[in-house]
N, C-alpha and C positions, 0 to 999 in steps of 0.2 A: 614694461614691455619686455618682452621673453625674444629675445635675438639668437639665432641657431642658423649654423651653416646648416645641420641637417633638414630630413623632409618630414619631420614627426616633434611632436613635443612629450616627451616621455609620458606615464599617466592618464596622458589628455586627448581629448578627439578633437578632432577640426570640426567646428562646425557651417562654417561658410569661408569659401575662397574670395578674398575684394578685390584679389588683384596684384600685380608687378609696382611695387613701391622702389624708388630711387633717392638719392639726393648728389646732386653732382657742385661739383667745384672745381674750379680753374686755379692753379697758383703759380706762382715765380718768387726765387728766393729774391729779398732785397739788394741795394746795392751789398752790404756790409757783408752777408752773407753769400752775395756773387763772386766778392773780391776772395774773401776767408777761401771761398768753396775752389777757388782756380787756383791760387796758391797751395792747396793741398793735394792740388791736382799731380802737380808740379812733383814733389814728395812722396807720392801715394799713399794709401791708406784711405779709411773708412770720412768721409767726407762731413762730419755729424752737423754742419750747417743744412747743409741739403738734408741730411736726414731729419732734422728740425722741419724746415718746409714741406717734408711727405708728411711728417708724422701728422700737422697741423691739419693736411689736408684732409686725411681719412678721418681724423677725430671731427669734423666740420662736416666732409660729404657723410660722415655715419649719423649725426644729428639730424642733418636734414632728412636721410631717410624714414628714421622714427617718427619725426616731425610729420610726415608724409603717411606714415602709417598710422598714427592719432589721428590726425582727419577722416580717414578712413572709418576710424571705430574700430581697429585692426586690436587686438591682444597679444599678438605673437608676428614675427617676422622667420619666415621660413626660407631656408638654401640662400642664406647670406653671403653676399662673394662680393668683392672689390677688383675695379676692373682701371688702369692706368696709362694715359695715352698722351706723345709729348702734343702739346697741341697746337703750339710755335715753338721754334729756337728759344729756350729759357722759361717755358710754361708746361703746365702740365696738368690736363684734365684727369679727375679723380671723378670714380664713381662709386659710390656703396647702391648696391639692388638684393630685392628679395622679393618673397612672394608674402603679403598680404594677408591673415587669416584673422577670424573668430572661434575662439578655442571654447568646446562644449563642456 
């Protein structure tokens, strides 16, 4: 599967649009990583437990979008964008989206 933030697949022509593919995930770091994460709060600096927990999240909501575009029949995922929203106190919705195609 051919993933591009851009609107074109170099070479290659679109040949059908399927459509707005996604894959969304919710996450929160664990305790161990809640504790780590306020203690460094404390400190400052780059917080790499929570960074662990985003990282996990877009590698997971990016799966399920592929995932969502193979149903499809899709070949290519166009204008890939990640979008991040707290969803409770200590969670945080992840989106990977793009646009859907069959590459001619």
């Amino acid at each position: 599967m051919i993933v591009t933030t851009g609107n074109e697949v170099a070479d290659r022509n679109i040949a059908r649009y399927l459509g707005v593919v996604r894959g969304i995930v919710v996450r929160s770091p664990t305790i161990g990583q809640g504790i780590l994460g306020g203690l460094k709060q404390i400190v400052g600096g780059n917080i790499e437990a929570y960074a662990e927990v985003c990282e996990a999240a877009r590698k997971e909501a990016y799966e399920r979008m592929v995932a969502h575009a193979a149903e499809l029949g899709a070949d290519a995922i166009l204008g890939m964008r990640y979008d991040a929203t707290e969803f409770t106190q200590g969670s945080t919705e992840v989106l990977a989206y793009g646009t859907a195609v069959r590459l001619g």
